[in-house]
C-alpha positions as CSV (number, residue, x, y, z in Angstrom):
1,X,63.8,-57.1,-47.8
2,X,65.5,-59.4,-45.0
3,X,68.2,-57.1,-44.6
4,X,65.5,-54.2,-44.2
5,X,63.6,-55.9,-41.6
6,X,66.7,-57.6,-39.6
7,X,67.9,-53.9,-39.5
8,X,64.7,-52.2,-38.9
9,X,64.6,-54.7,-35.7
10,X,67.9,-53.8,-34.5
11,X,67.3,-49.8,-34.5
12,X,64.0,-50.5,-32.6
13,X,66.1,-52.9,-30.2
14,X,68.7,-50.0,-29.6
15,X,66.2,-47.0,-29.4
16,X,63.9,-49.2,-26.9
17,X,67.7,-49.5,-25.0
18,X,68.3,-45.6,-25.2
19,X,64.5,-45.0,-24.1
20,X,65.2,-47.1,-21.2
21,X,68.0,-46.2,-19.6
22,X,67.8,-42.3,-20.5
23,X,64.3,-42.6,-18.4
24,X,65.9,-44.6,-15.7
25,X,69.2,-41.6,-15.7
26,X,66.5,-38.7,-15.3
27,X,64.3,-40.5,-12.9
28,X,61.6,-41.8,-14.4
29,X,59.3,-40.7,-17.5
30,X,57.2,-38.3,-15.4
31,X,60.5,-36.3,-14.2
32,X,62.0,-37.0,-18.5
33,X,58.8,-35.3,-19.8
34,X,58.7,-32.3,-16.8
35,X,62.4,-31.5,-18.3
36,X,61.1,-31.8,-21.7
37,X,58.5,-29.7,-21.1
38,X,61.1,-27.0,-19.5
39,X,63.4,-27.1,-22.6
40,X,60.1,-26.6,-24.8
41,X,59.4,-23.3,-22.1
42,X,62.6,-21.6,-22.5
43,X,62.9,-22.4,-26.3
44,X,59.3,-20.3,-26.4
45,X,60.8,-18.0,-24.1
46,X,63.5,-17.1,-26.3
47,X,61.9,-17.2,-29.2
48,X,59.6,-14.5,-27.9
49,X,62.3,-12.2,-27.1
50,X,64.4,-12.8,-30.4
51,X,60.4,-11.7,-32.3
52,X,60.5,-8.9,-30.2
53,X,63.7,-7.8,-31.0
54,X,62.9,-8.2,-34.6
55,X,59.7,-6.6,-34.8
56,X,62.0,-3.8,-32.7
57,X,64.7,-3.7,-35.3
58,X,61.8,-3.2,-37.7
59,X,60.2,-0.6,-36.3
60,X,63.5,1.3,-35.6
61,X,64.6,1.0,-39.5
62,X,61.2,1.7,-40.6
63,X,61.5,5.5,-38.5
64,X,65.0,5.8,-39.9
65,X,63.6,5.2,-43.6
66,X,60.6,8.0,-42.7
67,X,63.0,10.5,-42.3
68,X,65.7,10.0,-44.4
69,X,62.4,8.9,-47.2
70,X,61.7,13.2,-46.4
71,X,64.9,14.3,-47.7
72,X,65.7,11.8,-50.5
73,X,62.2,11.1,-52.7
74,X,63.6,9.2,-55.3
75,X,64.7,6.2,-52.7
76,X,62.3,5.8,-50.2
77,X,62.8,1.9,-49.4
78,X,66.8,2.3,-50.1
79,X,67.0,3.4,-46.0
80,X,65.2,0.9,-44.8
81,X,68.2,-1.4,-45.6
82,X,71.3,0.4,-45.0
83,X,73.2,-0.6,-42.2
C-alpha cells in the first residue's frame, strides 16, 4: 500500500509539473483553455461534415437500391451494399 501511495504522490508531483509549465508555454490558463476550446470547435466541425457525408452516402445507396430493388424483386436490400 506504501508503494501505491509513494507512487500515486509522484504521478501527481509530475502531472502538477506538466500542468505548470504547459500553461506557462501557451501563455497562461485563459489562452491554454481558448486553444482547447478551438480544438474541441474544429473536432465538432469535422465531425459534422464526416455525418453529413454519411447520411449522404446513405441517401445515395438507398436511391441506387430503389431502382435496382425495381428490376430485381427477390433482393431488394442486396444493392444497398454493393460497392
Amino acid at each position: 500500500m506504501n508503494r501505491f501511495l509513494i507512487g500515486f504522490a509522484v504521478g501527481v508531483a509530475i502531472g502538477a509539473a506538466a500542468v505548470a509549465l504547459g500553461t506557462a508555454r501557451f501563455g497562461g490558463v485563459d489562452a491554454l483553455a481558448a486553444r482547447v476550446r478551438g480544438a474541441i470547435a474544429v473536432g465538432r466541425q469535422a465531425m459534422e461534415a464526416y455525418e453529413q457525408d454519411m447520411w449522404a452516402d446513405v441517401r445515395r445507396r438507398r436511391a441506387a437500391g430503389m431502382s435496382h430493388a425495381d428490376q430485381n424483386p427477390s433482393d431488394p436490400l442486396g444493392a444497398l451494399y454493393e460497392r
